[in-house]
C-alpha positions in Angstrom: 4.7 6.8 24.0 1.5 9.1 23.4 1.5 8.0 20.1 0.6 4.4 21.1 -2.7 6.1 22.3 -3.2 8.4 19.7 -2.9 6.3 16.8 -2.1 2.7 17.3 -4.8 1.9 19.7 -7.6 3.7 17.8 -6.1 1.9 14.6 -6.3 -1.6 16.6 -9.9 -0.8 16.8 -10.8 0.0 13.5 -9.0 -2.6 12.1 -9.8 -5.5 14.4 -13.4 -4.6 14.7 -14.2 -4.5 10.4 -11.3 -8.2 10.2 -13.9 -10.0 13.3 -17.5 -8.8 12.0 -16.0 -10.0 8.5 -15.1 -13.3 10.2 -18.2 -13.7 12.2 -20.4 -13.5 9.2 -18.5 -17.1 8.0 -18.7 -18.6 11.2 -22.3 -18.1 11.6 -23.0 -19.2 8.2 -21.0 -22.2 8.7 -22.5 -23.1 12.3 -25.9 -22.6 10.7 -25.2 -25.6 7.5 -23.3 -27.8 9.9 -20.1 -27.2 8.8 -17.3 -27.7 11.6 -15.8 -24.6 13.0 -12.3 -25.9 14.6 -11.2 -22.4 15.3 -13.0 -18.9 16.2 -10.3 -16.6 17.4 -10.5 -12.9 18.5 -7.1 -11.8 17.5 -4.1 -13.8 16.2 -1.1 -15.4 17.3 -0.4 -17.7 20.1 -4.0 -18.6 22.1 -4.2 -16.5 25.3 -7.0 -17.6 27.0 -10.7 -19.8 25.5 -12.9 -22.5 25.8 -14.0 -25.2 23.8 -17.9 -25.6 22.9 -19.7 -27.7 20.6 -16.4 -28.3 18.6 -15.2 -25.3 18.5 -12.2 -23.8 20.2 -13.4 -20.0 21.2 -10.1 -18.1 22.0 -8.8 -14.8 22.8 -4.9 -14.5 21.3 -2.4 -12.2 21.6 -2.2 -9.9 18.9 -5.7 -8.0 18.9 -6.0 -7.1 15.5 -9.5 -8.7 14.6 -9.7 -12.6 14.6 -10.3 -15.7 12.0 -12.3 -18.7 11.3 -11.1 -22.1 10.7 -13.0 -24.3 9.1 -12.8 -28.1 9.2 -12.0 -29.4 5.9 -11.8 -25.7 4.3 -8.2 -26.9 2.6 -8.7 -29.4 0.3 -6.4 -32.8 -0.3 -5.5 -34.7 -3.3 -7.5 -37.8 -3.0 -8.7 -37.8 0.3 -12.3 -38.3 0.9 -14.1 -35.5 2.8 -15.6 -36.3 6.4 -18.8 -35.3 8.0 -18.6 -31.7 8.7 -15.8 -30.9 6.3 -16.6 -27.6 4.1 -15.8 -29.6 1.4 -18.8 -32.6 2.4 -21.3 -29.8 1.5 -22.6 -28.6 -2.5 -21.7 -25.9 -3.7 -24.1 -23.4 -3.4 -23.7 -23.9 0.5 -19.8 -23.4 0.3 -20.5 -20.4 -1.6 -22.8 -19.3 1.2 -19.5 -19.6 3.5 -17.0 -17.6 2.0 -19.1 -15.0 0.7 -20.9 -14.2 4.0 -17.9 -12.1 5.4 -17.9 -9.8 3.0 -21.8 -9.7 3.2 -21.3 -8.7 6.9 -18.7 -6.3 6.1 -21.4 -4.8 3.9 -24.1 -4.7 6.4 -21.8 -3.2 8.6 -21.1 0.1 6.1 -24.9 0.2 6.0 -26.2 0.4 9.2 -23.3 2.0 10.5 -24.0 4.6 7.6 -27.6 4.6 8.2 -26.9 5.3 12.4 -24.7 8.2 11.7 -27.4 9.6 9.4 -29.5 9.6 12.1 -27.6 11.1 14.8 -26.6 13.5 12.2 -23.4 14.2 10.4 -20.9 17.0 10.3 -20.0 17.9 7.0 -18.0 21.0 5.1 -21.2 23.4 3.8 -19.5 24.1 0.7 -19.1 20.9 -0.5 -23.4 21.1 -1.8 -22.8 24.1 -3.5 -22.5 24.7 -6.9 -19.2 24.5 -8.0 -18.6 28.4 -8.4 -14.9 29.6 -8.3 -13.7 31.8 -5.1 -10.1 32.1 -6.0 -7.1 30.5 -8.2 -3.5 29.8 -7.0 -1.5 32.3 -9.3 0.9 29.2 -9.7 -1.7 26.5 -10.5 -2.3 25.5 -14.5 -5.8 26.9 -13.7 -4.9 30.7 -13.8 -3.1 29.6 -17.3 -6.6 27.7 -18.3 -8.1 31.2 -18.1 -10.0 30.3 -14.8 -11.1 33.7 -12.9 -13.1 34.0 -9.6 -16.4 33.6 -9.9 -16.3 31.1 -13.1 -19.1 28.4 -12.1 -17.8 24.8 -13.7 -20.8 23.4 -15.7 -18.6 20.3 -16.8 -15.6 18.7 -16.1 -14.1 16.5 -18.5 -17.3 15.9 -20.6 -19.0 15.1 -17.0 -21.8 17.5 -15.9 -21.2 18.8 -11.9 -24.0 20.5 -9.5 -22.0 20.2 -6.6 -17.9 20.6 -5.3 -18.1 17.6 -4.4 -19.1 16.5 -7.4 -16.6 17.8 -8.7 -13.5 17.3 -6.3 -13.9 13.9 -6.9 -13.9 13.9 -10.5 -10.3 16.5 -9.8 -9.4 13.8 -7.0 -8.9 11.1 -9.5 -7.6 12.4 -12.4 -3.7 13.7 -11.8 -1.1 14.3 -13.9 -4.0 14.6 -16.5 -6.0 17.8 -19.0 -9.2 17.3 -19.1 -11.3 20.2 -20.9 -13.8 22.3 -18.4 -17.2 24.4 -19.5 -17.4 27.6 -17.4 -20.1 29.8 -17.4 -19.2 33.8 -16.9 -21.3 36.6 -17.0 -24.0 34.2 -18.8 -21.6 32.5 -21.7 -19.9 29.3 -21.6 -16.5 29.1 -22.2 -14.6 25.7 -22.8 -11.1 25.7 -20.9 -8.0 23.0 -20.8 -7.5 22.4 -17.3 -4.6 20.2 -16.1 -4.6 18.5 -12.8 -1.3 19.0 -11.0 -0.3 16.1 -9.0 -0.4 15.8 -4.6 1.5 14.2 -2.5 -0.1 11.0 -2.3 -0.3 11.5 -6.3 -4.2 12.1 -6.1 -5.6 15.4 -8.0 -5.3 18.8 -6.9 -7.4 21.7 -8.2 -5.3 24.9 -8.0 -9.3 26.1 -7.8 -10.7 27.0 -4.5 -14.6 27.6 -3.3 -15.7 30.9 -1.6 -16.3 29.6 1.9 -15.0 31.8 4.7 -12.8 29.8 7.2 -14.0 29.2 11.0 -11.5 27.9 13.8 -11.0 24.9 14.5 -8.6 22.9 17.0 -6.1 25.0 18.8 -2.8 24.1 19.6 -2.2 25.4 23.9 0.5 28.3 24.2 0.6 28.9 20.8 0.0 32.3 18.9 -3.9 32.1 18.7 -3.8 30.5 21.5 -2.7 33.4 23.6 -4.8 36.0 21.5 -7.6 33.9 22.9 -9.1 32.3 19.8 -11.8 30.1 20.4 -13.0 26.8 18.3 -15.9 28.5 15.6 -14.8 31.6 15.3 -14.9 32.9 12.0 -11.6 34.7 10.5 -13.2 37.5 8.9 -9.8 39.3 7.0 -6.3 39.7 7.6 -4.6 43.5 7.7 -7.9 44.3 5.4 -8.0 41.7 3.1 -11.1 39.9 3.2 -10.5 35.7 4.2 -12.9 34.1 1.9 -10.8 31.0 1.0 -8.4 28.2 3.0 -5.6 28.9 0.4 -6.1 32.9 1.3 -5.7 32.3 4.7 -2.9 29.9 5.1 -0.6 32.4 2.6 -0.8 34.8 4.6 0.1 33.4 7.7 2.7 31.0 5.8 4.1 33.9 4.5 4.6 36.2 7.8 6.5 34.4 10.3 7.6 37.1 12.9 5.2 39.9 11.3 2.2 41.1 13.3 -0.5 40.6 11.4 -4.3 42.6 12.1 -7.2 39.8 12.8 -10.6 41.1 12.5 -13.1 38.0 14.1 -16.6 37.2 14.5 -17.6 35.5 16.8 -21.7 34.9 16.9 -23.1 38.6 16.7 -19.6 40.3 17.9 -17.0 41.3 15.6 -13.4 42.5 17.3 -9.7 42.8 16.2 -6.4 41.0 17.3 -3.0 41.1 16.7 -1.0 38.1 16.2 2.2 37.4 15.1 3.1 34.4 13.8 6.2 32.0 14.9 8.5 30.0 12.3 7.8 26.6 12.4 10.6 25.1 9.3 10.5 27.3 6.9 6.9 28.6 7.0 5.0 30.8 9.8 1.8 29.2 11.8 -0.3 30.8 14.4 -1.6 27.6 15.9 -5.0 26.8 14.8 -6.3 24.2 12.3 -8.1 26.6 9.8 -11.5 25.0 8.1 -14.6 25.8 6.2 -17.8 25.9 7.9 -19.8 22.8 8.3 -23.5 21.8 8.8 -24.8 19.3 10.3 -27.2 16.4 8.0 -29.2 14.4 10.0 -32.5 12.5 8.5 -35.9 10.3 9.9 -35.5 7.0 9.9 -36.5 5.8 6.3 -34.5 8.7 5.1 -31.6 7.6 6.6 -31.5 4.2 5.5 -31.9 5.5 1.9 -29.1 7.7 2.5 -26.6 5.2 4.0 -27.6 3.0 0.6 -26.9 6.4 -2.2 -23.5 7.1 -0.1 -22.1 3.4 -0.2 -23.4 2.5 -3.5 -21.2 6.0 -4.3 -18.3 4.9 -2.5 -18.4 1.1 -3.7 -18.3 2.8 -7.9 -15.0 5.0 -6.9 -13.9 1.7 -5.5 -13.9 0.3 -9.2 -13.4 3.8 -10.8 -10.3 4.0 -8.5 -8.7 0.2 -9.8 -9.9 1.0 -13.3 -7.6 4.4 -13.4 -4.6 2.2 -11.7 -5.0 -0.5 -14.9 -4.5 2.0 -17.3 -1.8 4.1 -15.5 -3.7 7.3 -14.7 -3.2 6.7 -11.2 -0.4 5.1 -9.5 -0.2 2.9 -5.9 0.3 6.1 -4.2 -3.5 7.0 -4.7 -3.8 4.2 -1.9 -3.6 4.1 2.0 -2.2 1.1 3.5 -2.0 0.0 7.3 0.5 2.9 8.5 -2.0 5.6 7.0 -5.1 3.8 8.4 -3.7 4.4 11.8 -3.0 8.0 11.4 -6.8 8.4 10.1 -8.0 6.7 12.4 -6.0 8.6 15.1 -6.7 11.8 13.8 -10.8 10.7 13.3 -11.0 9.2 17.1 -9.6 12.9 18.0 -12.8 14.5 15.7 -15.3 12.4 17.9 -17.1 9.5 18.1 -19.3 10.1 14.9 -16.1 10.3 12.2 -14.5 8.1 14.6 -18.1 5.3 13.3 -17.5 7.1 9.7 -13.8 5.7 9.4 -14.9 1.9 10.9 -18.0 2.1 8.1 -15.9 3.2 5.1 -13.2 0.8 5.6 -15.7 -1.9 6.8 -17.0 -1.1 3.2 -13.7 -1.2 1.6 -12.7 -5.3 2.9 -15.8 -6.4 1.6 -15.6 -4.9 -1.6 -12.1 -5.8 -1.9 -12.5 -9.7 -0.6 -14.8 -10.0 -3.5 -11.9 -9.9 -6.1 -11.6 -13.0 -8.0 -8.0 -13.4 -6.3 -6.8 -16.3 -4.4 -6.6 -16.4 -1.5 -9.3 -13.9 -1.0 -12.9 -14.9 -0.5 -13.4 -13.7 -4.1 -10.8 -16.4 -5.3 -12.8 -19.4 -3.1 -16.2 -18.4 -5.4 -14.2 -17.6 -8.7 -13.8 -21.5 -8.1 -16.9 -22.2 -7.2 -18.3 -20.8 -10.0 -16.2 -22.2 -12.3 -16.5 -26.0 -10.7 -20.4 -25.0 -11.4 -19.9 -24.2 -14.8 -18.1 -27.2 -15.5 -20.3 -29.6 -13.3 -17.0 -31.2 -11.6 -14.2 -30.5 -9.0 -11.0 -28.7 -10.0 -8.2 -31.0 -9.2 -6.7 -30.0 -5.7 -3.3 -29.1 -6.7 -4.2 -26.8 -9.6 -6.2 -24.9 -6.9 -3.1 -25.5 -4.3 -0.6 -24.0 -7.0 -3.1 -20.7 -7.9 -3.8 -20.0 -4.5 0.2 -19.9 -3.2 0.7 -17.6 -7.0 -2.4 -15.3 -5.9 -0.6 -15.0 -2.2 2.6 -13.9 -3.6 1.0 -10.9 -5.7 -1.2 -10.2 -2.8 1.9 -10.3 -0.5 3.9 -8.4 -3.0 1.2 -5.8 -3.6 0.8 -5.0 0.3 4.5 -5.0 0.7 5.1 -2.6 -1.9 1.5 -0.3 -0.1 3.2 -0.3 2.9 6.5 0.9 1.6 4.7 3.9 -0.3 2.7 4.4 3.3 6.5 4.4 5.2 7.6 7.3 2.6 4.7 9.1 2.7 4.8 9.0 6.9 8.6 10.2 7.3 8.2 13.3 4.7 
């Protein structure tokens, strides 16, 4: 039952606090104009425990997975009149105030969650703000057939200028299955390449390229291999029976590939450097020493000001992959494997809450950023599709009738219902491979 602690619980959290800040932002809004709130709920289900104030029924329910709102008079009726208080009773531009506030809280969330972390300071891979130069290229990948060597810096990718790996694993990220054409420079000339991207598991890019990072320790698994050779969390892995460790790739061959065969260690740890012999066990069909392998990190942290223009760059980076990610599912370069639905959003959020508090605030902020970016879409029964409406009943200076809006709301339910079914089937598959 561990598992209810590792990853359901964390997930709860994430989940439930991003649904009630999103629903908090309507209620306010709606308290604020006068509007009726009938319902505030934290959670859903059958009402566990409340009390009712000023109109509203404030309840705690069973199933603590966030919370909703209900509004008097949000529904509307064919030819009934509305009443004092209804949602309906109030113009337009106050409605539209209403269901666009939870995704505006949602928003603020990301920010000053963002902006906090920024502050406190942020762990993040080192490499990833170098220039993208080439440490070594899987012998299997198309990149060795693209003519890629070691020490190739990538000036472009795909007509797309990169300074950074980050830069440009995001740009490989998105585009599977796909050849885009590469500028290198070696030895001072550039040389244009055709580089295609094979496909990973959850159909998102892989490189076959790797940066030149070294790889550090990082959680160790109790009574395993490196475990017992007393590895310690940081420790750098230095080479392997003589061959130099500069890449992840490098280092997880070589222990894949040995299961049973002692290999030589040579580690630093701060100014000492000392050998260790460890052999590693079978675990299926590969060996593994116990360790989690991964590059080094720094840690970013900024003033005050700084940090607040930081948490706006990253979102405002995150929110255009958002669009650049739908925009590649429309035209078929990616597919609904490229997304995480509830089952993986557990298992990040188990696996961040293990990290620490601050990736733990990371996960919370990105998908805080995702709902409201995603209840904007002009889709029934989203917040988007209420001011699609809106906008629409401005335009044309009168009310849609209320069964037209009935009828596109219940189609707009049974794509979204259909989409999330068939994201939590992919999310199943991916979780039992």
């Amino acid at each position: 039952m561990s598992w209810i602690w590792e990853y359901v619980l964390p997930g709860s959290v994430v989940l439930g606090t991003v649904v009630l800040f999103h629903e908090f932002g309507h209620y306010l809004v709606a308290k604020w104009l006068g509007v009726t709130v009938e319902v505030f709920s934290v959670g859903f289900g059958p009402r566990l425990w409340g009390i009712r104030r000023g109109g509203t029924d404030y309840r705690l329910s069973w199933v603590p997975l966030g919370g909703y709102v209900k509004l008097k008079g949000e529904t509307p009726e064919e030819g009934a009149a509305p009443e004092p208080g209804d949602l309906l009773s109030r113009p337009r531009w106050q409605r539209f105030l209403v269901f666009v506030m939870g995704a505006v809280f949602n928003l603020a969330t990301a920010l000053v969650l963002t902006a906090l972390i920024f502050m406190t300071g942020v762990r993040e891979h080192a490499y990833l703000y170098d220039p993208p130069v080439v440490g070594e290229v899987d012998q299997e990948s198309p990149a060795r057939e693209a003519g890629i060597l070691p020490g190739d810096r990538i000036i472009s990718f795909d007509g797309r200028p990169v300074a950074t790996w980050k830069e440009l694993q995001t740009l490989i990220l998105l585009s599977p299955r796909q050849t885009k054409e590469v500028v290198l420079e070696r030895g001072g000339q550039r040389i244009a390449a055709r580089l295609t991207i094979q496909s990973g598991e959850s159909d998102v890019g892989r490189p076959g390229i790797f940066p030149a990072t070294g790889v550090v320790v990082g959680d160790i698994q109790p009574g395993r291999p490196a475990d017992r050779a007393g590895l310690r969390r940081g420790d750098q892995i230095a080479s392997i029976n003589g061959v130099p460790i500069t890449t992840l790739n490098r280092l997880l061959e070589m222990i894949r590939g040995a299961p049973g065969r002692e290999l030589r260690f040579v580690i630093q740890r701060g100014a000492e450097t000392f050998e260790r012999a460890i052999t590693p066990v079978l675990d299926g069909e590969r060996g593994v020493i116990g360790f989690v392998p991964t590059p080094p990190t720094i840690v970013r942290s900024y003033p005050f000001l700084e940090s607040i223009r930081q948490s706006v760059v990253t979102n405002i980076e995150q929110t255009g992959l958002v669009f650049v990610t739908f925009k590649k599912l429309l035209t078929r370069e990616l597919t609904l494997r490229a997304f995480s639905g509830p089952i993986e959003l557990y298992r990040f959020s188990g696996e961040a809450a293990q990290e620490g508090l601050v990736p733990f605030l990371q996960l919370i902020a990105f998908v805080s950023l995702q709902l409201g970016i995603i209840n904007l879409f002009p889709v029934p029964p989203l917040d988007g599709g209420h001011l699609f409406f809106l906008v629409i009943e401005g335009a044309i200076r009168r009310e849609i009738p209320a069964r037209l809006k009935e009828r596109v709301a219940q189609t707009g339910l049974i794509l979204l219902l259909l989409f999330m079914g068939t994201i939590i089937y992919i999310d199943f598959t991916k979780s039992i491979r």
